[in-house]
ZAGUTOR-492637 format. One record per residue: x, y, z of N, C-alpha, C in turn; residue number from 1; chain. Coordinates in Angstrom, 3 decimals, always signed. Each point is the difference from the previous one (the first is absolute). Layout:
! ZAGUTOR-492637
      nxx      nyy      nzz     caxx     cayy     cazz      cxx      cyy      czz resi chain
        X        Y        Z        X        Y        Z        X        Y        Z  NUM     A
...
This chain:
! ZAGUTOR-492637
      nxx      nyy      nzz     caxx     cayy     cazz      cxx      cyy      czz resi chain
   +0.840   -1.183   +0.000   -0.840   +1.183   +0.000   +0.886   +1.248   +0.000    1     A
   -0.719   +1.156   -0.611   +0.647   +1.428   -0.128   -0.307   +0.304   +1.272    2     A
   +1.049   +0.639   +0.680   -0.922   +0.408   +1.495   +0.646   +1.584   -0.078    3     A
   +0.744   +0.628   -1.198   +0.562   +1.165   +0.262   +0.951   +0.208   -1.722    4     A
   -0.442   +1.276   -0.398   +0.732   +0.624   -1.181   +0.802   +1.314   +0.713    5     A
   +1.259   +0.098   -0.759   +0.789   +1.418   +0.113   +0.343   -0.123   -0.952    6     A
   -0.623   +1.668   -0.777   +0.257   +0.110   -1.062   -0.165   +1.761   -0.409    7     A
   -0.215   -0.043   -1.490   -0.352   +1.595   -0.230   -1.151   -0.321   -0.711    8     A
   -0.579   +1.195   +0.264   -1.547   +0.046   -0.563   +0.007   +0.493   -1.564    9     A
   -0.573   -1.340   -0.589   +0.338   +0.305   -2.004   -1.105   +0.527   -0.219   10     A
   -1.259   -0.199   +0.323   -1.088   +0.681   -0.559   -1.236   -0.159   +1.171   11     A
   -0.713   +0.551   -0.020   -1.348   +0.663   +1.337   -1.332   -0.022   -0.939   12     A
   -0.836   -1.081   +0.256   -1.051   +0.519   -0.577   -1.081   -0.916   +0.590   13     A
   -1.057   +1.120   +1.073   -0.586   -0.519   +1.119   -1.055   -1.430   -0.083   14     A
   +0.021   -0.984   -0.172   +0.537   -0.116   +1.777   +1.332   -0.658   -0.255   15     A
   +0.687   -0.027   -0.973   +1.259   -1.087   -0.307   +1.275   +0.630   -0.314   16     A
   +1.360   -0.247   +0.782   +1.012   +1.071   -0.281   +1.008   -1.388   -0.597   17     A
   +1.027   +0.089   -0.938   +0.868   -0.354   -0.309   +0.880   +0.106   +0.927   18     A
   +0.949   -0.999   +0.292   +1.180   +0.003   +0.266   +1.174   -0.675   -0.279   19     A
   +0.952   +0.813   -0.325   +0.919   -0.281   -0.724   +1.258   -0.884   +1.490   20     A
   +0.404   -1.011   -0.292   +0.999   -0.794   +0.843   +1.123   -0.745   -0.965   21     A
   +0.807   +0.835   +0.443   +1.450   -0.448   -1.380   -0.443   -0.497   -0.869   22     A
   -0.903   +0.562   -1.464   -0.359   +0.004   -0.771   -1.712   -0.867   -0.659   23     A
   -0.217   -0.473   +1.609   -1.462   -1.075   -0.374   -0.772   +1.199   +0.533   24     A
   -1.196   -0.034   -0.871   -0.958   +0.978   +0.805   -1.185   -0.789   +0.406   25     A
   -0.301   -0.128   +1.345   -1.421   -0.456   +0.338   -1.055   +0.814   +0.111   26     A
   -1.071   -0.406   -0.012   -1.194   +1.033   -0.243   -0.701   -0.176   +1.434   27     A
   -0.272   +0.763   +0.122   -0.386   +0.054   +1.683   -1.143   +0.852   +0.450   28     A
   -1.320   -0.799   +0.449   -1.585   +0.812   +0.385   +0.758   +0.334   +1.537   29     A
   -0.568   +1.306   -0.073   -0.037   +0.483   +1.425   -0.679   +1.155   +0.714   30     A
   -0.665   +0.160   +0.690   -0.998   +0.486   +0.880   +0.213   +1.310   -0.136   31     A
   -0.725   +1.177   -0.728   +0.288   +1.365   +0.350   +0.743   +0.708   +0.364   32     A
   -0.204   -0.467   +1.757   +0.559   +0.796   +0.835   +1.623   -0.625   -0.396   33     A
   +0.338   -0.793   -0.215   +1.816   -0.362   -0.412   +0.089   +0.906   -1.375   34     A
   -1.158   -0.370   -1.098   +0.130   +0.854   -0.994   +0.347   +1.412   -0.163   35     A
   -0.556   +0.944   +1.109   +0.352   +1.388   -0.073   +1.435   +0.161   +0.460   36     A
   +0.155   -0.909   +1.349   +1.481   +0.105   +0.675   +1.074   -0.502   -0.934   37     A
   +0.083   -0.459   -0.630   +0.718   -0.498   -1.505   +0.715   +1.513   -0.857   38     A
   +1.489   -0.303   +0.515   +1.357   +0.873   -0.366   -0.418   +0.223   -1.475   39     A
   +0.311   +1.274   -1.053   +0.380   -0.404   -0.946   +0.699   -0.840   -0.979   40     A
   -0.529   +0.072   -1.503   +0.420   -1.180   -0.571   +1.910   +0.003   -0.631   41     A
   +0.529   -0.790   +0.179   +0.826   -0.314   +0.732   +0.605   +0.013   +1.016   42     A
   -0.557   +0.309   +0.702   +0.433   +0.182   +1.574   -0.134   -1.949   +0.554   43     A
   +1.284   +0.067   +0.521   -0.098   -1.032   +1.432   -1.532   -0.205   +0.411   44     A
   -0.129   -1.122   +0.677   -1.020   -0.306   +0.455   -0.024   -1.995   +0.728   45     A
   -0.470   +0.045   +1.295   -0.058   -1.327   +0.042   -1.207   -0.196   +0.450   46     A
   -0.774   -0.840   -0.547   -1.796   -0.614   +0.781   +0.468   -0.989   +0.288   47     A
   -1.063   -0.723   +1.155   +0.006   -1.156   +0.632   -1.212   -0.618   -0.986   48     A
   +0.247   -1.302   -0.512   -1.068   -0.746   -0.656   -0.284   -0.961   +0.948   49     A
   -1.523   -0.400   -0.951   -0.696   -0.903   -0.079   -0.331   -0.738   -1.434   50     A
   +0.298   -1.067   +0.032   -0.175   -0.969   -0.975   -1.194   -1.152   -0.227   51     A
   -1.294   +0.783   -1.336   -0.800   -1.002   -0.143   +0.030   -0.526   -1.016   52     A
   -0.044   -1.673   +0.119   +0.377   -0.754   -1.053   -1.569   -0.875   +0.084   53     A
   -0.875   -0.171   -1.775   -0.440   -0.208   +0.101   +0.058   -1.068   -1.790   54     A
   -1.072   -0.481   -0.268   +0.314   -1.028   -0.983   +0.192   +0.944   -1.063   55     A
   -0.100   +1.330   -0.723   -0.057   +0.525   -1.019   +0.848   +1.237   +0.423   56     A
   +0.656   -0.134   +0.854   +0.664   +1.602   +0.536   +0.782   -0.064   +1.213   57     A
   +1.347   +1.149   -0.120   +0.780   -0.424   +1.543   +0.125   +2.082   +0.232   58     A
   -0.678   +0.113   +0.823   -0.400   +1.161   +0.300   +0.617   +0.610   +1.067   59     A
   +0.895   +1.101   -0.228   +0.847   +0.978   +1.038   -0.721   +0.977   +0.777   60     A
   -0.453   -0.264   +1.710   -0.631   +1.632   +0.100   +1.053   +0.577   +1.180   61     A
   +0.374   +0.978   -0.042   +0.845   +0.669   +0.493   -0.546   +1.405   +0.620   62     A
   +1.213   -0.133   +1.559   -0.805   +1.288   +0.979   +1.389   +0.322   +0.584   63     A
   +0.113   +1.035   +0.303   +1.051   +1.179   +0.993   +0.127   -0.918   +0.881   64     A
   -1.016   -0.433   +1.036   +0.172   +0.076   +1.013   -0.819   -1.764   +0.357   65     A
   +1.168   -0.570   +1.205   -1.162   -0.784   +0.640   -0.635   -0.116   +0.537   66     A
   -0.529   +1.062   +0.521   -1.379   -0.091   +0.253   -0.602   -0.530   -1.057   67     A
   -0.079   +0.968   -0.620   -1.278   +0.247   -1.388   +0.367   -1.567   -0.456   68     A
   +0.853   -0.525   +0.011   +0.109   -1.613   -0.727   -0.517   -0.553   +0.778   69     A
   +0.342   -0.274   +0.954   -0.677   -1.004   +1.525   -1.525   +0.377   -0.661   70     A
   -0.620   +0.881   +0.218   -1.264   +0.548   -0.481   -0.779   -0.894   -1.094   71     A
   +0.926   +0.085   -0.675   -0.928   -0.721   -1.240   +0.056   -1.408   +0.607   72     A
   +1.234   -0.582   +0.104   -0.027   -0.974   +0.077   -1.079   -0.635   +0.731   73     A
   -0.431   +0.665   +1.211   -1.075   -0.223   +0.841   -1.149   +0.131   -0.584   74     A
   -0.072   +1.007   -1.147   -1.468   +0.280   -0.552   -0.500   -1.163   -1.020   75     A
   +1.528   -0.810   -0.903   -0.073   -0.845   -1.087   -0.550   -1.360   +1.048   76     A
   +0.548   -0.277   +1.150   -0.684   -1.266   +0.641   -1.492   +0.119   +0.231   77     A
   -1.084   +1.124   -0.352   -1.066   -0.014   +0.761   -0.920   -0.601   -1.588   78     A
   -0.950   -0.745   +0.569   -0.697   -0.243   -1.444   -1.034   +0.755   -0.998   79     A
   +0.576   -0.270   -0.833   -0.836   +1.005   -0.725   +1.003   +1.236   -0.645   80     A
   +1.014   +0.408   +0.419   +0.921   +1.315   -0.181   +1.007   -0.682   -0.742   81     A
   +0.696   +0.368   -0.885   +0.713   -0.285   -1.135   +1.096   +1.138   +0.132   82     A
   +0.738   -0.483   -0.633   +1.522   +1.205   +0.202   -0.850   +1.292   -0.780   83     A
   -0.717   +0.039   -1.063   -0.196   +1.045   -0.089   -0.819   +1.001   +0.837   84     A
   -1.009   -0.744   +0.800   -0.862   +0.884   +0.922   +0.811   +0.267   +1.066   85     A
   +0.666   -0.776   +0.403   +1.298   +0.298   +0.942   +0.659   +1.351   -0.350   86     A
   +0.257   +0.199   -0.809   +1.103   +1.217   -1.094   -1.076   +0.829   -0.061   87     A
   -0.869   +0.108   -0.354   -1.333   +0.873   +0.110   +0.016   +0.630   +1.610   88     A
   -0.632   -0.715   +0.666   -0.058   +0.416   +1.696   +1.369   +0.743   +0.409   89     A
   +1.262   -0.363   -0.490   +1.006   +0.619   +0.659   +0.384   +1.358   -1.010   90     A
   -0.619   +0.042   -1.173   -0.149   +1.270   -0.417   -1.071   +0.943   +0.616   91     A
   -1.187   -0.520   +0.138   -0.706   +0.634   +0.544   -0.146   +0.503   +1.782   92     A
   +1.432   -0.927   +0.514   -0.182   +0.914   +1.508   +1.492   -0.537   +0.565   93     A
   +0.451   +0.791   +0.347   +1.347   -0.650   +0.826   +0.160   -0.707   +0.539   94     A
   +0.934   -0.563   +0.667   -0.183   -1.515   +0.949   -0.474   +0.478   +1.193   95     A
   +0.415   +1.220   +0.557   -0.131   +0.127   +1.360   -1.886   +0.298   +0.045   96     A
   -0.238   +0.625   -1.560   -1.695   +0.647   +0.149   -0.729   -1.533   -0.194   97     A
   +0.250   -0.802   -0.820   -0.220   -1.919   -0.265   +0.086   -0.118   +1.795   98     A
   +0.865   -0.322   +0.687   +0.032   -0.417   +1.576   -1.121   +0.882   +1.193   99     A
   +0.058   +0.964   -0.268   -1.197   +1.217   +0.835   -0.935   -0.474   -0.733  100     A
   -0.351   -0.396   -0.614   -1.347   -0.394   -0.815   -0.604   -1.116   +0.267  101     A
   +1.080   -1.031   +0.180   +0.025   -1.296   +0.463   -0.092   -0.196   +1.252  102     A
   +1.169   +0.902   +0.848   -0.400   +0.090   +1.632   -1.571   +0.325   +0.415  103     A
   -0.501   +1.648   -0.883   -1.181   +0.277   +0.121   -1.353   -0.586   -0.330  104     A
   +0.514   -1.171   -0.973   -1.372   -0.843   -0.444   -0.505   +1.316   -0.966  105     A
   +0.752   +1.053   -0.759   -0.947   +0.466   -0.746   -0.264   -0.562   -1.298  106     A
   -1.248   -0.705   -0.835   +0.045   -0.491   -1.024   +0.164   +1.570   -0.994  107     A
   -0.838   +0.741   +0.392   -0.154   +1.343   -0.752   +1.329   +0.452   -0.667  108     A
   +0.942   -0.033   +0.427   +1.018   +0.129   -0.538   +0.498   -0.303   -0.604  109     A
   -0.258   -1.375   +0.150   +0.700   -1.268   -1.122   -0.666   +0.093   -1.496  110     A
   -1.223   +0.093   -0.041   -1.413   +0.391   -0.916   +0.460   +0.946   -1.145  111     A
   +0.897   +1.329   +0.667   -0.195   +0.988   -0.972   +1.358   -0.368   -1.058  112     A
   +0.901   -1.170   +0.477   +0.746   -0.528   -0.818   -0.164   -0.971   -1.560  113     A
   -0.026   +0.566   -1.097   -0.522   -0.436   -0.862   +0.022   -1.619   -0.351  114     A
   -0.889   -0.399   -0.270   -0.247   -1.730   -0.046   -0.269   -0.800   +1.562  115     A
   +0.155   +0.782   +1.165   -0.345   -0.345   +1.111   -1.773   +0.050   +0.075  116     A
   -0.748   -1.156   +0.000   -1.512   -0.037   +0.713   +0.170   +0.153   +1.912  117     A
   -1.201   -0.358   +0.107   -0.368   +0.552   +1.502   +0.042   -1.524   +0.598  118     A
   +0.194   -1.555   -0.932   -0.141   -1.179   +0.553   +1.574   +0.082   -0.020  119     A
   +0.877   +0.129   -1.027   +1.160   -0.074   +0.417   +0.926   +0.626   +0.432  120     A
   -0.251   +1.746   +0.495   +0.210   +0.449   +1.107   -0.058   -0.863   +1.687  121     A
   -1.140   -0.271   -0.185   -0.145   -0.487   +1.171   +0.930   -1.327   +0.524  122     A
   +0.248   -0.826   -1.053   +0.639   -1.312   -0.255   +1.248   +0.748   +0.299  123     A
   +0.572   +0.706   -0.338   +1.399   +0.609   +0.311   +0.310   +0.627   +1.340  124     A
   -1.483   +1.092   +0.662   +0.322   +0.133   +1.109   -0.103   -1.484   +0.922  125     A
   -0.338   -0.648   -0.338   -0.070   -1.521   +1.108   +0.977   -0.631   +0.110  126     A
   +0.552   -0.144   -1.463   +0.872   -1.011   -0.355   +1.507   +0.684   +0.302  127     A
   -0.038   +1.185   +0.263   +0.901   +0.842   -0.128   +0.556   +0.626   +1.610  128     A
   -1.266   -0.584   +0.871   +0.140   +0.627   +1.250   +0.853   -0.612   +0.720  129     A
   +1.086   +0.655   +0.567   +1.057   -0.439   +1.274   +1.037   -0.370   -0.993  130     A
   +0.335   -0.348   -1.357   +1.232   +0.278   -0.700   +0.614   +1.025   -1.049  131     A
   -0.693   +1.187   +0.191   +1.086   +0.734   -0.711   +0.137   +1.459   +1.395  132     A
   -0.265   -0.454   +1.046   +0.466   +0.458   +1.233   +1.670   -0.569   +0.247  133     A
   -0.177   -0.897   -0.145   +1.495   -0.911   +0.119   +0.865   +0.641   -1.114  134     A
   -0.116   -0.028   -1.243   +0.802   +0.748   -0.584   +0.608   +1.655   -0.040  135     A
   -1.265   +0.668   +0.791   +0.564   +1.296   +0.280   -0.505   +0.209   +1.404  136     A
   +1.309   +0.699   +0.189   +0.624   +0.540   +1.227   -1.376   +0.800   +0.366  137     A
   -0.788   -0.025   +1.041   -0.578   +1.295   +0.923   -1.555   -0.320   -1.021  138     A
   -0.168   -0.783   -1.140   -1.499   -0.385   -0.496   -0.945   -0.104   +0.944  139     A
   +0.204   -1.162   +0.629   -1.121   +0.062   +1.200   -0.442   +0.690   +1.051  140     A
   +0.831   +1.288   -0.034   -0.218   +1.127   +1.118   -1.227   +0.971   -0.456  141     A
   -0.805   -0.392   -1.531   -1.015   +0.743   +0.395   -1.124   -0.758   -0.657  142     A
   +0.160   -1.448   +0.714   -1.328   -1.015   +0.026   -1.047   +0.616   +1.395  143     A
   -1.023   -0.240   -0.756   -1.070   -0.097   +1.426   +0.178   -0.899   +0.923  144     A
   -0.134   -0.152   +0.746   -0.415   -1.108   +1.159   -0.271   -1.124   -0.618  145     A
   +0.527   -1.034   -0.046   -0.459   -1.757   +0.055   -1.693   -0.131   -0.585  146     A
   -0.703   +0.289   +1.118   -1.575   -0.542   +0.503   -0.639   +1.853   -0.923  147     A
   +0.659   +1.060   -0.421   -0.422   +0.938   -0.791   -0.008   -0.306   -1.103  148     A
   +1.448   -0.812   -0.602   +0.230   -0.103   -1.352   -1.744   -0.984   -0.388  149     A
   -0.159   -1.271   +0.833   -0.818   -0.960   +0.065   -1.634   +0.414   -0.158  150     A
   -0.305   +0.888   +0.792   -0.805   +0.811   -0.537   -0.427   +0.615   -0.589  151     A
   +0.656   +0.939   -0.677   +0.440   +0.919   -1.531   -0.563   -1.408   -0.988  152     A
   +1.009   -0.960   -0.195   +0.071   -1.047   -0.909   -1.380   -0.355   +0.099  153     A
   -0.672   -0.357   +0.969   -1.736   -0.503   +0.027   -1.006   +0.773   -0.426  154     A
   +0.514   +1.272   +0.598   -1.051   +0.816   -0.944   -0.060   +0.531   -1.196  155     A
   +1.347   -0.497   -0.421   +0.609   +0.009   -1.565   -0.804   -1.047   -0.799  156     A
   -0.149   -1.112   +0.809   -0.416   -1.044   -0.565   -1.836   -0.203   -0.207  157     A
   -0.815   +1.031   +1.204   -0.928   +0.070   +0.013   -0.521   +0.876   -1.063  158     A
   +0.711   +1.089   -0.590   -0.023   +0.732   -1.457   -0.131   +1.591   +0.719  159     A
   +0.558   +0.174   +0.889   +0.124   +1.490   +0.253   +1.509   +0.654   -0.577  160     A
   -0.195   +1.070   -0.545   +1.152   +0.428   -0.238   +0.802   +0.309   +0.832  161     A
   +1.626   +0.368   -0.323   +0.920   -0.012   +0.481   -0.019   +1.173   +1.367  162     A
   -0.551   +1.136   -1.329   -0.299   +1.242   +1.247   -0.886   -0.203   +1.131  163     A
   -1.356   -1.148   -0.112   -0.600   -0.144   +0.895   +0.144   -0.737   +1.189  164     A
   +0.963   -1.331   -0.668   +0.844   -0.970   +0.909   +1.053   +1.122   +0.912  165     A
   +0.773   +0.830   -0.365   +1.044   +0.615   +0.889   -0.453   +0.764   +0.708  166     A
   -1.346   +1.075   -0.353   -0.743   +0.686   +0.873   -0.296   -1.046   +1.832  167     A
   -0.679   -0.776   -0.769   -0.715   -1.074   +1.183   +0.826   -0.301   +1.165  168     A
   +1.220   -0.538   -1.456   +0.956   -0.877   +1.491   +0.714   +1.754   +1.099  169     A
   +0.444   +0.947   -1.054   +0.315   +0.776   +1.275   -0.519   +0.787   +1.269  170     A
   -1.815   -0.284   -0.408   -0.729   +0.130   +0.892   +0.063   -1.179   +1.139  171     A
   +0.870   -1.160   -0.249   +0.061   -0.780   +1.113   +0.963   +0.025   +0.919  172     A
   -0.375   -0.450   +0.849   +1.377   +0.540   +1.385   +1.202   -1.313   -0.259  173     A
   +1.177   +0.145   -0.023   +1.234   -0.738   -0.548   -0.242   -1.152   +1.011  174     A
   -0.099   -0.594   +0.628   +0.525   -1.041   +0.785   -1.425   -0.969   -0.417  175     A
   -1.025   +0.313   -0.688   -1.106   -0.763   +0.072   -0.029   -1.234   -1.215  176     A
   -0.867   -0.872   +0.481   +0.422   -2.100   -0.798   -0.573   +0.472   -0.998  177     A
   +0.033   -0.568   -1.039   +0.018   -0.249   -1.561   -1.746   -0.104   -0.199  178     A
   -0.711   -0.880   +0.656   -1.077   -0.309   +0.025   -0.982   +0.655   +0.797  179     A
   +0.538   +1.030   +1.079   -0.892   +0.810   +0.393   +0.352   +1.431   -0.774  180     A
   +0.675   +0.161   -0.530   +0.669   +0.970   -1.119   -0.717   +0.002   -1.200  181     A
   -0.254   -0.942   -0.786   -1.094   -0.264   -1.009   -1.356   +0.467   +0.426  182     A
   +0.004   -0.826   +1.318   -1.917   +0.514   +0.689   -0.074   +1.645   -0.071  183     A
   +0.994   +0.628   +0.854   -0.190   +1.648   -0.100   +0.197   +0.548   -1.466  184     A
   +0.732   -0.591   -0.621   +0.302   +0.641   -1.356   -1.048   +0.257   -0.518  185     A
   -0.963   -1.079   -0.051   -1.069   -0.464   -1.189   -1.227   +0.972   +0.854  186     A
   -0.101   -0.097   +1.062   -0.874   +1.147   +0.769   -0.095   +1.287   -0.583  187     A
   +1.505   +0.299   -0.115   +0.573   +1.266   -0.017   -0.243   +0.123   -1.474  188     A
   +0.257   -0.746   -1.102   -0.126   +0.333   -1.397   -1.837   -0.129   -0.325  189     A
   -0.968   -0.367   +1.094   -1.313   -0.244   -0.748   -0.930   +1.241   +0.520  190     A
   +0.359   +0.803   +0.611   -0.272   +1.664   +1.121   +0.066   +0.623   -1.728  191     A
């Protein structure tokens, strides 16, 4: 596997930059946010890859940083997400705004990312919760509460929106169970 190019940048043309490595150039998809940070062309440059090999194609996607790789990588294991919706989502929000989103259970966020629905938003905040905290430093410092997040998620699931789910739960007092948390919520959202 490619796990890393250093090279100079032969040609830029979004989402795929050339790179030139003592004379082989690989072609390389990569996420926006690496796209703008991307030196001029010939300029130095090293990305960290990822390598997808599939029966008709062996596909380079390349990022600055590992975070943003760890990232995908985490996003390509969830089902349903494909390296390209992966590459999509990390254009459409940074890793650290992807992790606050994920800590926060907000699907809304995930949504306004193009090709993201509201079923596989949700599949991502689930599938996604408690590991891309691990990959960045200080992520989980602005999760809700355990038995808040749990609540949010139920009334997510009951079909209230996002704004109405976060209203509810911060009308609840922090230390209170999951299941008497739902009872006041649902009180509180039918007033």
């Amino acid at each position: 596997m490619i796990g890393r190019l250093r090279g100079a940048v032969a040609a830029k043309a979004p989402p795929q930059v050339l790179i030139d490595v003592q004379g082989v150039g690989y072609e390389v998809d990569v996420p926006m946010s690496t796209f703008c940070a991307l030196p001029g062309l010939g300029e130095p440059v090293t990305l960290l890859t990822h390598q997808v090999v599939r029966e008709d194609a062996h596909i380079l996607f390349g990022f600055l940083s590992a975070e943003e790789r760890e990232a995908f990588r985490q996003l390509i294991k969830i089902s349903g997400v494909g390296p390209r919706t992966a590459l999509s989502l990390l254009s459409g929000l940074s890793v650290g705004d992807l992790s606050e989103a994920v800590a926060r259970q907000e699907a809304g966020r995930l949504v306004k990312v193009p090709g993201i629905g509201k079923k596989t938003a949700e599949r991502l905040l689930l599938e996604l919760k408690g590991k891309l905290a691990d990959a960045l430093p200080g992520a989980g410092s602005v999760a809700l509460g355990s038995a808040q997040a749990d609540i949010s998620q139920a009334l997510l699931a009951l079909g209230y929106s996002d704004k109405e789910a976060q209203a509810a739960v911060k009308s609840l007092p922090a230390d209170i169970g999951v299941a008497e948390g739902i009872r006041q919520a649902l009180k509180a959202l039918s007033r």
